[in-house]
C-alpha positions in Angstrom: 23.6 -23.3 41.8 21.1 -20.9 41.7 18.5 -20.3 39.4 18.5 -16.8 37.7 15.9 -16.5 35.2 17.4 -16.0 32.1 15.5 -18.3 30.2 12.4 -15.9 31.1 13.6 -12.8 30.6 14.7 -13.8 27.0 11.0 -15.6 26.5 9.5 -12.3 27.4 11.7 -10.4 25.5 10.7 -12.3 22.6 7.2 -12.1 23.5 7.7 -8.8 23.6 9.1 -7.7 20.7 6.5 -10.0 18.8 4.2 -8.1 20.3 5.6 -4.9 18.8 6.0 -6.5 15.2 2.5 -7.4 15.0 1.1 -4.2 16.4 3.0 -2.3 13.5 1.7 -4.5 11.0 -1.7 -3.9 12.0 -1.3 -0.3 11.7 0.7 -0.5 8.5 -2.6 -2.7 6.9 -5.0 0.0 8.3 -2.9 2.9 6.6 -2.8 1.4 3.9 -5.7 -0.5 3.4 -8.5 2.0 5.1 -7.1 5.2 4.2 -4.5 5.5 1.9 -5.9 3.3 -0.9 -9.1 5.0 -0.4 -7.8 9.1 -1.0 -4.9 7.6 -3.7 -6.3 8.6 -7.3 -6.7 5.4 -9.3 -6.5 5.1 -13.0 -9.6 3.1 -13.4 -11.6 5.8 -12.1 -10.3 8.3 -14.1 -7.3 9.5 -11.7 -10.2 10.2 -9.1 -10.2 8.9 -5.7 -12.3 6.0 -4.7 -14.1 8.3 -1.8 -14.5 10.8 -4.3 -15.9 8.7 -7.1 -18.3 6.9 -4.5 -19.2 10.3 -3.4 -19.9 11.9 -7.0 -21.4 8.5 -8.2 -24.3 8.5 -5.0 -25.4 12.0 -6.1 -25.8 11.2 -9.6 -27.8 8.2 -9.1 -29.6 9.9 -6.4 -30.2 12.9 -9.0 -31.5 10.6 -12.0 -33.8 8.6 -9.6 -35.5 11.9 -8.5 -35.7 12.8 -12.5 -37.4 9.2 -12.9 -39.8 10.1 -10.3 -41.0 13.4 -11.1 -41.2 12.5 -15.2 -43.6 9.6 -14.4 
């Protein structure tokens, strides 16, 4: 009897499709993690987004540090 190679093509195919499964959940934790949590409003912040918040807060401190500097 011949050998026909099922046992591999049902490895690889398994292979395969774990493969697959694991690439989407990579890109499901990169949506959600690197972009989506960072443009979703968050109640903490005052419904703001995080990029936002970071944003605003950077020019504010940047603004009261250059106040400190020019009243001394």
């Amino acid at each position: 009897m011949r050998y026909n190679g099922k046992g591999k093509r049902a490895y690889y195919g398994t292979k395969r499709k774990e493969t697959r499964r694991a690439a989407a959940k990579a890109a499901l934790f990169w949506y959600i993690e690197a972009f989506y949590n960072s443009v979703r409003p968050h109640s903490a912040l005052g419904w703001v987004a995080p990029k936002t918040f970071e944003k605003d807060w950077r020019l504010t401190a940047a603004a009261s540090a250059m106040k400190a500097v020019a009243i001394r």
